[in-house]
Each structure stands twice: as C-alpha cells, then as structure tokens.
C-alpha positions in Angstrom: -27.6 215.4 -111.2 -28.1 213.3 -114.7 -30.6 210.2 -114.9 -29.5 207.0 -112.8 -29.1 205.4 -116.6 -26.3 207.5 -117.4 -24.4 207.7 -114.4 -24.9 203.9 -113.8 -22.0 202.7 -116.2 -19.2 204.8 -114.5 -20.1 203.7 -111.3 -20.0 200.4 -111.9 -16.9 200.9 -113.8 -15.0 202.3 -110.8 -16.9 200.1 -108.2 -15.4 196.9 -109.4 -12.6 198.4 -111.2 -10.9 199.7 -108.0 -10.3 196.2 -106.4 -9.4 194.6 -109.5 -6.8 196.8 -110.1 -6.0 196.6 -106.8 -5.5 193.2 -106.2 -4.9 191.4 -109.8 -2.2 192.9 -111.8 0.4 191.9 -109.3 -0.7 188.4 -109.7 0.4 187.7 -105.7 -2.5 185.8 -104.5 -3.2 182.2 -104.4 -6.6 182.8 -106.5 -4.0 184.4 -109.4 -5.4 182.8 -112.6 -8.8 181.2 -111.3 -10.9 184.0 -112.9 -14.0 182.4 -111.6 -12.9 182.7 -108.0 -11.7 186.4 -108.9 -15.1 187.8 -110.2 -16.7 186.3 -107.1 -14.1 188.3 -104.9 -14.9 191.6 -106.6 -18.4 191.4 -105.2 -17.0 191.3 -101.8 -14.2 193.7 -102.3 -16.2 196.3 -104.7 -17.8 197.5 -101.5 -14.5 198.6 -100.1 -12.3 199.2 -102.5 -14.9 200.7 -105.4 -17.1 202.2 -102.8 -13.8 203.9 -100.9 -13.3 205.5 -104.3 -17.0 206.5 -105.5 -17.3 208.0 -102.0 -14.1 210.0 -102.2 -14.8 211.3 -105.5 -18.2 212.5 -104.2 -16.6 214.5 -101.3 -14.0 216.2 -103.6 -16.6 217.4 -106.2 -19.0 218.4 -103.6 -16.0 220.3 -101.8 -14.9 221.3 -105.1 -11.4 219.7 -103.9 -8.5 219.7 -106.5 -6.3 216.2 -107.0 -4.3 216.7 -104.1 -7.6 216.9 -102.1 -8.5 213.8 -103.8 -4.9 212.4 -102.8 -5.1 213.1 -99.8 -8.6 211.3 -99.3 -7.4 208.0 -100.9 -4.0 208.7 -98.4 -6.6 208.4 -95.3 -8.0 205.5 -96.8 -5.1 203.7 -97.3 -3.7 204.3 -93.9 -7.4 203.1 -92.7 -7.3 199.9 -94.7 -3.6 198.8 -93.7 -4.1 200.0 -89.8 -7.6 199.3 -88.9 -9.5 197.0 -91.6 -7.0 194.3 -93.0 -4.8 195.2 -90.1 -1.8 194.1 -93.0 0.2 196.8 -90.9 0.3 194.7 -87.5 0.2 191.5 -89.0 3.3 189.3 -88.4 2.4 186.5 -90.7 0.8 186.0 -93.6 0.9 182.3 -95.1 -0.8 183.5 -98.2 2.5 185.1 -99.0 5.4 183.5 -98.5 8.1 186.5 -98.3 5.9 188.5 -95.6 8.7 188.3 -93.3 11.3 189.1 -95.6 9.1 192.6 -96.4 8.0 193.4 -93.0 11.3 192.8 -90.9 14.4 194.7 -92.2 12.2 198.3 -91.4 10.5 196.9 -88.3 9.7 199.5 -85.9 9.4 198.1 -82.5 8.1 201.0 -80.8 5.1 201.0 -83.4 5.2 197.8 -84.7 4.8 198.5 -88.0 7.4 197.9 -91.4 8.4 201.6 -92.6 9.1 199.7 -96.0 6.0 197.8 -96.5 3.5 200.5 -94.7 4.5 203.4 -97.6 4.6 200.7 -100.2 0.7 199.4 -99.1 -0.5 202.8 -98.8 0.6 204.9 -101.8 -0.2 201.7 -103.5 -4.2 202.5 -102.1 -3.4 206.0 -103.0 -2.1 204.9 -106.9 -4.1 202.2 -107.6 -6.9 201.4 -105.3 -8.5 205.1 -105.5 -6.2 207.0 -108.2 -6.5 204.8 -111.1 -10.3 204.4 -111.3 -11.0 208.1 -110.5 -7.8 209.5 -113.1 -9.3 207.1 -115.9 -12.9 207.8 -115.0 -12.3 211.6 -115.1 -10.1 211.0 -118.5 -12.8 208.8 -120.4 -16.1 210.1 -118.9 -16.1 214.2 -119.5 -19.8 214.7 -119.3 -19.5 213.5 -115.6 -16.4 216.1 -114.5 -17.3 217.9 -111.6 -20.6 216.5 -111.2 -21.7 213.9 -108.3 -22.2 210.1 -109.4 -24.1 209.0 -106.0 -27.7 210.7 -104.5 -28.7 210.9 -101.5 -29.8 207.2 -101.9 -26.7 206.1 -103.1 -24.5 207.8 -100.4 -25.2 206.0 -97.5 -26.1 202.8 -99.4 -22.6 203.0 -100.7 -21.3 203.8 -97.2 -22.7 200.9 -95.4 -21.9 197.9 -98.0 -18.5 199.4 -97.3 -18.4 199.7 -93.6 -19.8 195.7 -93.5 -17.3 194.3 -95.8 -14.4 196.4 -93.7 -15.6 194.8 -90.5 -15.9 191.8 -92.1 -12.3 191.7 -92.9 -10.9 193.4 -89.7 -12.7 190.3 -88.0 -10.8 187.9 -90.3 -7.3 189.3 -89.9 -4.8 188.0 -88.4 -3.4 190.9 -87.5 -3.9 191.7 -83.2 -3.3 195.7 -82.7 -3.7 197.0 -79.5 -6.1 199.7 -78.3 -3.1 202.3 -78.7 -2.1 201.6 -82.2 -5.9 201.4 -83.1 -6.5 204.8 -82.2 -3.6 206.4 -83.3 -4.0 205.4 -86.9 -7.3 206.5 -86.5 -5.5 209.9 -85.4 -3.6 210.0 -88.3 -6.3 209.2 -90.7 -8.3 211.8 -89.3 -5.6 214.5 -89.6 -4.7 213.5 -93.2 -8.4 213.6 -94.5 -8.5 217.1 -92.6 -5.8 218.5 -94.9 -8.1 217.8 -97.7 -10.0 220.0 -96.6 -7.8 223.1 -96.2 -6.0 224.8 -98.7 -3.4 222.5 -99.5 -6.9 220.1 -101.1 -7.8 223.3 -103.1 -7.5 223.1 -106.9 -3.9 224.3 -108.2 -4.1 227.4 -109.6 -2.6 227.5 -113.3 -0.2 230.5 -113.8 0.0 230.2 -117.2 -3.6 229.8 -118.5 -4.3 229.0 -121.9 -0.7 227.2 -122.8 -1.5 223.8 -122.1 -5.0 223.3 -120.8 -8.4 224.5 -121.9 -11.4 224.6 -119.8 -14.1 222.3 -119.9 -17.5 223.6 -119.1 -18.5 221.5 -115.8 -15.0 220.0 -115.3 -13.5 219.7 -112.0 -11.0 222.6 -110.6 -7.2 222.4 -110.5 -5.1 219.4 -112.1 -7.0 217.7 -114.6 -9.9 220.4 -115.4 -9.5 220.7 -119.0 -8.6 219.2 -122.1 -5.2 219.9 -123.0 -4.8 221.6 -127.1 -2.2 224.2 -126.9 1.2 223.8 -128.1 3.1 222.7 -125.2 1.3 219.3 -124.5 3.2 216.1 -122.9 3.7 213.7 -125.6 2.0 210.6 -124.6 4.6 208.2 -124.8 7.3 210.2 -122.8 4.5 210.5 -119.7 3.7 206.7 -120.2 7.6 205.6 -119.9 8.1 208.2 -117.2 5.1 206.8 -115.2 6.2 203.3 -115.9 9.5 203.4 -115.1 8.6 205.5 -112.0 6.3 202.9 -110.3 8.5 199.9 -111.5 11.4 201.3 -109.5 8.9 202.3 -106.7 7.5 198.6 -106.4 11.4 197.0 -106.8 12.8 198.6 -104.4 14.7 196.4 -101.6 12.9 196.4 -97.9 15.4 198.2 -96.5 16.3 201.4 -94.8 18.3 203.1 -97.2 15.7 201.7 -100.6 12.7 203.0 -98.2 13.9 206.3 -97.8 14.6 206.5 -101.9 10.8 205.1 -101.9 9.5 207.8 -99.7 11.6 210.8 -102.0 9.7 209.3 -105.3 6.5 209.5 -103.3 7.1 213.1 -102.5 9.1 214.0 -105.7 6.5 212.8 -108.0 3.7 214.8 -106.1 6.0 218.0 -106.3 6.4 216.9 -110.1 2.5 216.9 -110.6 1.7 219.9 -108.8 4.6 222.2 -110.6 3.3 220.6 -113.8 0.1 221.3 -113.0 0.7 225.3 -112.4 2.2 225.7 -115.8 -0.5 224.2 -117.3 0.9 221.3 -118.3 -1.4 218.7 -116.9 -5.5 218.3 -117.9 -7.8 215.0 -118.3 -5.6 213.7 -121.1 -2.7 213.4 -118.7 -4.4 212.4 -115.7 -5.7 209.6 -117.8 -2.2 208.7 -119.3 -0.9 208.6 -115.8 -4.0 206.3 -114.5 -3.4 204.3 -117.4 0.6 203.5 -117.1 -0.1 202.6 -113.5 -1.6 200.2 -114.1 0.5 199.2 -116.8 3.6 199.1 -114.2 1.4 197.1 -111.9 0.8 194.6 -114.4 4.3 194.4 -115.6 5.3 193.4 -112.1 3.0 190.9 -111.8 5.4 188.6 -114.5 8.4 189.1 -111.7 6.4 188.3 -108.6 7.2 185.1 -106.9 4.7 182.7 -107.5 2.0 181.9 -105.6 1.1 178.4 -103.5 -0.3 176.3 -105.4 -0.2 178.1 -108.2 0.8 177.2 -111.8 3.4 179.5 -113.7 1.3 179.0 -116.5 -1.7 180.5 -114.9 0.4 183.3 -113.3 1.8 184.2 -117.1 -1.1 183.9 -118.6 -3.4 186.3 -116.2 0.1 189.0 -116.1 -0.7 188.8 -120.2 -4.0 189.3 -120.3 -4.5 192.0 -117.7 -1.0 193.7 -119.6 -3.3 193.8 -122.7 -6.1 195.3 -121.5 -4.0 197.7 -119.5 -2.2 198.8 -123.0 -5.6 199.1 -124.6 -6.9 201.6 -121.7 -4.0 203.7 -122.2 -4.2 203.4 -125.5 -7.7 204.3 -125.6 -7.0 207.7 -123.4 -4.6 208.7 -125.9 -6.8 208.3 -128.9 -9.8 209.6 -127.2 -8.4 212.5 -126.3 -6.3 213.2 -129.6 -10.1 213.3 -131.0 -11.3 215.9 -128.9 -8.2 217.8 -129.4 -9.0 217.5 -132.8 -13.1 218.8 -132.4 -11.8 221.5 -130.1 -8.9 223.1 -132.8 -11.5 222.3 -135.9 
C-alpha cells in the first residue's frame, strides 16, 4: 500500500465528492444556492455517501471484482439508503419537495408500499452518481492507484463507523415509518444483490479481442476499465459524452408512470448490456469509464436548470448554482479527455 500522503488526496476527493454529486447538481433542495450551508452538509453526508463509495471500492479491489462487481455493490447500497437509512422508499410525504406525491403515487404498490417509479430512479441514481461517478473518475484520473487499496486497516473500520452513525442518524430523522416486514426484506434483498458481487457475474469481463482497444496497465484493476485505450478502434469522446448525456437526461425525464417506468427499467438494463458487450470487444478502458463518469454528471447538472424550484428559493440562486456546477462538470470531462489523449500519446511515442 503507498504512503498515507499519496493516497490522502483521492480519498478525500471521492469522500466529499460522492454526496456532492449526489445531492447538488439537481439543484432540488431548499439549501440549493447557499453554498455555506452546502459545505457544512458534506461533512455530515461524506460519511455515507463518500465512505459507501471508498468502502466499496476497497472490497472490489481486494476481491479483485470487475465493474459489474462494483455495480452491483453501489446497487446494495442504494437499495440500503432508500429502504433502511433515509427510508425515501416508505415515506409518504416529503415537504421539502413539493411534487413527492406526484412521483411516488401513479407506481404505488400497495402490497409493498413502495413507488416502482421513484424506487429505480433513487437507486440507479446511488448506483450512477452516488458510488459510480467518484469511483469511474477516480479510476480515470488517478492511475497509480488502479487496483490498489486506498483505506488500511486503520482506515477500514474508521470509515465504517463515521458511516454507520451518520446512517442511524438519518434513519432516526425520517419520516418515513416501515414496518418490521419491509425492514427486513430490503435487508434481504440487499444482502442477495451484494452476494452476486461476489460470484461470477462480479468477476472482471473477459476481453475477446485483446489488444484492439485497450492496453493493459501494470497494477490496473481487472475487466472494464483496466487499461488505457491506444489502438485504432477507440470511442471518440464526444459521441460517448452525447450518448451518456442524452441517456441519463431521458432516464431522469421520464413521466412517473407505469408505461415511462418500464422504458426506465429497459435503459437501466440496456445500458448495462451496452457496457458489458463493449467491454468484451475491448472497447471500454479508464478513458471511457471516465468519460462516462464525467457526462453523468454533466446530465445531472443539466437537469438541475429544469427542476422545479425549491421553497424559498430564489431562481437566481437555483441558475446560478446549475451554472457553476455545469462548468465544473464540463471541465472534469474535459480534463478526462485530455488526460488521457496524453498518455495515449506517451504510450504510442
């Protein structure tokens, strides 16, 4: 494992990024534009949201999972964060945001009661943004820590419990009231989904074209995103970046209700199928992976200049956050692409 001084910056970087690009580019909340208020939250929500990710990185190297491993982790997590900690899933009203009924309602399932709509739409937006963006850009950006663990065996369990308080914390603060059967069986099905990681459908994806689109890195991680892509087949940049974007936007507009959250759930599956077929031929590496991280959360922050606005809070603050965070989503992306035109560059000289 490398000094604490070099593997301090990345963690950082993914413990606070994870919740802000959670929560902010959507600009929903009533804090949207208070940037003061904001930093103070990530200290509270780095814990879960940061920590969720550092920790599920750790148990993918360690495991020497591939990205579908690592999916699948962030999938668990989501379902835990919507079922058991924010309780979001049981939660029949939310004053914070106004339209909670008007998601939740038209895809009510009484049986369970849960939304269809707005329980895939919370959690593949934990899988997207809350675990995959910090971990895709990290892996991108940081290739001297591919495949090699971030937290000790101090850091583990520091990590773990900071979480575990702030989770309780918020469970206790919900306003959502599930009962002892729903409790446990999300807890069932978090358990079963973060058990798949850990078969063969977690495993790296095995390239059956070697050498056409992805070079090896030495220490990367296995499967999607374990090299550094120079051959001649390469994605141009833009056309994954419009693809992702135009992807997610259509993901996040869709109308809560049956027929738009079936199309919601066959873009959820479609684009993993995508990914994984890509990811045989040899097509995907840490350039891509990046370029995907990055036009996440370029979609995310697109949406945030649509989103109905806040109580209490000023259009102008609201259009002015959505621009900033737009900016400095553009620049990230930006940054992948240039980065890892330059290694392409070292690699072929």
């Amino acid at each position: 494992m490398q000094p604490l001084v070099r593997r301090l910056l990345p963690v950082l970087a993914v413990y606070f990024g994870a919740p802000a690009a959670a929560e902010y580019p959507q600009a929903y909340l009533t804090t949207t534009g208070d940037v003061v208020v904001q930093l103070q939250a990530l200290l509270i929500l780095g814990p879960l949201y940061g920590g969720a990710a550092l920790l599920i990185r750790e148990v993918a190297v360690r495991a020497r999972m591939g990205w579908t491993g690592v999916l699948l982790l962030a999938g668990s997590f989501g379902l835990a964060m919507t079922g058991l900690i924010d309780l979001s899933m049981f939660t029949a009203e939310y004053p914070e945001v106004e339209y909670w009924a008007e998601l939740r309602e038209p895809t009510l399932i009484g049986a369970l009661g849960i939304s269809a709509y707005t329980t895939i739409a919370w959690v593949t937006g934990h899988v997207a943004v809350s675990v995959g963006v910090p971990l895709a850009l990290l892996h991108s950006l940081a290739p001297e820590h591919r495949g090699r663990p971030l937290l000790g065996k101090v850091g583990i369990p520091v990590v773990a419990v900071l979480g575990v308080g702030v989770a309780l914390l918020i469970r206790g603060d919900s306003a959502g009231t599930p009962s002892a059967v729903q409790t446990w069986w999300v807890a069932v099905v978090c358990a079963v989904v973060a058990g798949v990681a850990f078969t063969r459908v977690g495993r790296a994806v095995a390239v059956v074209e070697p050498g056409v689109g992805v070079e090896p890195v030495a220490g990367a991680e296995p499967g999607v995103g374990a090299g550094v892509g120079v051959g001649v087949r390469t994605l141009p940049a833009w056309k994954i970046v419009v693809v992702v974007v135009v992807t997610k936007l259509a993901f996040d507009l869709m109308l809560p209700d049956w027929v738009f959250t079936t199309i919601s759930a066959v873009i959820v599956v479609g684009a993993v199928v995508a990914l994984r077929r890509l990811a045989r031929r040899g097509l995907v590496g840490a350039r891509e992976i990046g370029l995907i991280g990055g036009a996440v959360l370029v979609a995310g922050t697109l949406l945030g200049f649509v989103t109905p606005l806040p109580p209490g809070v000023e259009m102008a603050a609201k259009i002015g956050q959505s621009a900033v965070l737009l900016s400095v989503a553009v620049a990230i992306t930006v940054w992948v692409a240039v980065e890892h035109r330059r290694q392409r560059r070292v690699l072929v000289g």
